[in-house]
C-alpha positions as CSV (number, residue, x, y, z in Angstrom):
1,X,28.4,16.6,-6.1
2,X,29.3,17.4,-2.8
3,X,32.3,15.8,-0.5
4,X,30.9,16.5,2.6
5,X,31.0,13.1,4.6
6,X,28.5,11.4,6.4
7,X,28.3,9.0,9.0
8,X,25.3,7.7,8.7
9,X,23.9,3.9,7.2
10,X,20.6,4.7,7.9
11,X,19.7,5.6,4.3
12,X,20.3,2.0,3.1
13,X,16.8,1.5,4.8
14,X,15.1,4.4,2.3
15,X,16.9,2.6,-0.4
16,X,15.5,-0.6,0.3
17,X,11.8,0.8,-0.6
18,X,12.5,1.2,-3.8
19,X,14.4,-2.0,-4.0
20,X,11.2,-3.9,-2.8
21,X,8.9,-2.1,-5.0
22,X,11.0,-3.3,-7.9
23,X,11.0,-6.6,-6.5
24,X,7.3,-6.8,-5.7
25,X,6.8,-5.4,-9.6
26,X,9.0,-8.0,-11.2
27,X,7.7,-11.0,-9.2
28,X,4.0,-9.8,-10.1
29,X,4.8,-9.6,-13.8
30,X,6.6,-12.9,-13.6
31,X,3.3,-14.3,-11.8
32,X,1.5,-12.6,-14.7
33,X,3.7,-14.1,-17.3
34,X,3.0,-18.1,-16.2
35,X,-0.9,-17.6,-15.4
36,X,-0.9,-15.8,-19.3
37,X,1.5,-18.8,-20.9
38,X,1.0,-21.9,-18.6
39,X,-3.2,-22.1,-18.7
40,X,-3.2,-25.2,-16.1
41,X,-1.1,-22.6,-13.9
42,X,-3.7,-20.5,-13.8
43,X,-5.0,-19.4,-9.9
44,X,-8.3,-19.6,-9.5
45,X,-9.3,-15.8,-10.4
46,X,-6.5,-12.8,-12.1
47,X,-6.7,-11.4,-8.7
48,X,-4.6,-13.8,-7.5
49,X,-1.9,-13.0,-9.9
50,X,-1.5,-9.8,-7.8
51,X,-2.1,-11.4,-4.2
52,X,0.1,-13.7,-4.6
53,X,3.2,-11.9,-4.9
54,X,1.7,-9.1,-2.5
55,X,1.6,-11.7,0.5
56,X,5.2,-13.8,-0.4
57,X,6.7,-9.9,-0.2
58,X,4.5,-8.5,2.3
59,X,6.4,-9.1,5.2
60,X,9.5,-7.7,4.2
61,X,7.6,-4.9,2.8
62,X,5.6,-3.8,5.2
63,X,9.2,-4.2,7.7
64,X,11.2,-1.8,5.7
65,X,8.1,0.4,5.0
66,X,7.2,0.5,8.2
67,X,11.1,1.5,9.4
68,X,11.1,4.2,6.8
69,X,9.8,7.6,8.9
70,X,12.5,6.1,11.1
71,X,15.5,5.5,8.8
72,X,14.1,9.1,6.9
73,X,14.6,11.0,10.5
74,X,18.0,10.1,11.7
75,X,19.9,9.7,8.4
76,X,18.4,13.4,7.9
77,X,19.4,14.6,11.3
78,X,22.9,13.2,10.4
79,X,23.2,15.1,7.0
80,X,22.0,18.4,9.0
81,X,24.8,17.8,11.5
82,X,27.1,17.7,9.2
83,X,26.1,20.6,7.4
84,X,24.0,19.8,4.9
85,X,20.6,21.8,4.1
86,X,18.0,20.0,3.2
87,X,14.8,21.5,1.0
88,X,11.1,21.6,2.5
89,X,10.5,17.9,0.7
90,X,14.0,16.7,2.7
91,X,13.0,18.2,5.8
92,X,9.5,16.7,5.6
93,X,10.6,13.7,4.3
94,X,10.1,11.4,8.1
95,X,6.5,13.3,8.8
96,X,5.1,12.6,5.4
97,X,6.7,9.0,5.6
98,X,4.7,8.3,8.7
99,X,1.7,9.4,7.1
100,X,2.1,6.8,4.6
101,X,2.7,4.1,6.6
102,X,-0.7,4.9,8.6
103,X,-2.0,5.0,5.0
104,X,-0.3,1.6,4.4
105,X,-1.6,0.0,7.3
106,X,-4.8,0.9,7.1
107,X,-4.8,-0.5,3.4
108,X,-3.4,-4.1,4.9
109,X,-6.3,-4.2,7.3
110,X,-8.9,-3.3,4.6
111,X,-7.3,-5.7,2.1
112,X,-7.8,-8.7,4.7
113,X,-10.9,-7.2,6.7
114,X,-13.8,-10.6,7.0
115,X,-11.7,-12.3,4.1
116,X,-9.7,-15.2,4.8
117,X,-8.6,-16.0,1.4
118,X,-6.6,-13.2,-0.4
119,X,-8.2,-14.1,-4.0
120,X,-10.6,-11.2,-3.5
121,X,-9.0,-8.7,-2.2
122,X,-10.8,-5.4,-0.9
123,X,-10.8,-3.3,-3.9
124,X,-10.4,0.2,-1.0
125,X,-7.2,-2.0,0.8
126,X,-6.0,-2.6,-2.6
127,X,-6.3,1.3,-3.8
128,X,-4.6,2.3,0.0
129,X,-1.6,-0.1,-0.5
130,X,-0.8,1.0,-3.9
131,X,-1.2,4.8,-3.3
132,X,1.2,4.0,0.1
133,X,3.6,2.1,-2.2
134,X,3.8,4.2,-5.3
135,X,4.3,7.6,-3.1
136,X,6.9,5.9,-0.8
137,X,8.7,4.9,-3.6
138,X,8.7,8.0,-4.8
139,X,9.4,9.5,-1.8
140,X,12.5,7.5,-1.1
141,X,13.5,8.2,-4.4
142,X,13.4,12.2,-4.2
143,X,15.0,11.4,-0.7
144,X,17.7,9.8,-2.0
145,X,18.9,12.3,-5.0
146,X,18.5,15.4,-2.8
147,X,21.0,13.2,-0.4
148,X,23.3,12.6,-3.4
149,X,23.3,16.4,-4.1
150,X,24.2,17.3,-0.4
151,X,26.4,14.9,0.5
152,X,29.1,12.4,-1.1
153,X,27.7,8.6,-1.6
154,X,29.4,5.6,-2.7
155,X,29.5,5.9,-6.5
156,X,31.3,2.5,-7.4
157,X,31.8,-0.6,-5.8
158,X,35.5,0.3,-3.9
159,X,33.5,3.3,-2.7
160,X,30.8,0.6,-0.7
161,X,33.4,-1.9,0.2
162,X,35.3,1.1,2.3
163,X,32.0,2.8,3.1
164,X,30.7,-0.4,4.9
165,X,34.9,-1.0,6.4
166,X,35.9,1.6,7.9
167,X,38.9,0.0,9.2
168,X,40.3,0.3,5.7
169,X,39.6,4.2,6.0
170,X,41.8,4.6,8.6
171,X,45.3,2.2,7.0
């Protein structure tokens, strides 16, 4: 692990990806759960157990997606300043994050294109917004260790509290 310090919060945005894909995950499976066990629960098709959670989390999802190739390019150019040399994945990290989000988008727009309910979802929309999801998770993920091996991140909770005070830093 490295101890070169950076000033830089943006990377709590590509952390929050993977935060709301686990989120998303767990609430669908929980949806899953009470359609499977609670029959007079049951929506009115299994499609819904998927849309239903996809449109209570979309909005933040699509948000911190969406912020991503953002968050991606200046916590990178931050780690670069101070020192840090990033791989061709790392360097690439904000290109191929905007990418996804275009892919993303034009998922949403399928999945809701001439349908005003969202218990049959556009298979194609559906297929878009998982491939966007699943490799900017990934992405994020990848993003994040490389980070870890070039520069030092909080490790335990003291570490955060002082991270996110720097007034402490300087007593």
């Amino acid at each position: 692990m490295s101890e070169l310090r950076v000033d830089s919060r943006w990377w709590y945005w590509v952390a929050a990806v993977p935060v709301v894909t686990a989120f998303w995950l767990v609430s669908a499976l929980w949806v899953a759960a009470v359609v499977l066990l609670v029959p007079e629960a049951a929506a009115t098709s299994m499609n819904a157990v998927v849309s239903i959670p996809a449109v209570a989390l979309g909005v933040p999802a699509v948000v911190v997606f969406l912020l991503l190739p953002l968050a991606l390019l200046q916590d990178s150019r931050a780690v670069e300043r101070a020192g840090g040399d990033w791989s061709e994945l790392g360097a690439r990290a904000p290109q191929i994050a905007g990418a996804l989000d275009l892919v993303l988008l034009a998922g949403v727009y399928q999945f809701f294109e001439g349908n005003e309910s969202v218990l049959r979802p556009d298979p194609l929309g559906t297929l878009l917004i998982g491939v966007a999801v699943v490799a900017g998770t990934w992405l994020c993920v990848r993003y994040l260790r490389e980070r870890k091996s070039l520069v030092a991140m909080p490790g335990s909770l003291r570490e955060w509290r002082t991270e996110l005070r720097p007034e402490e830093q300087l007593r």
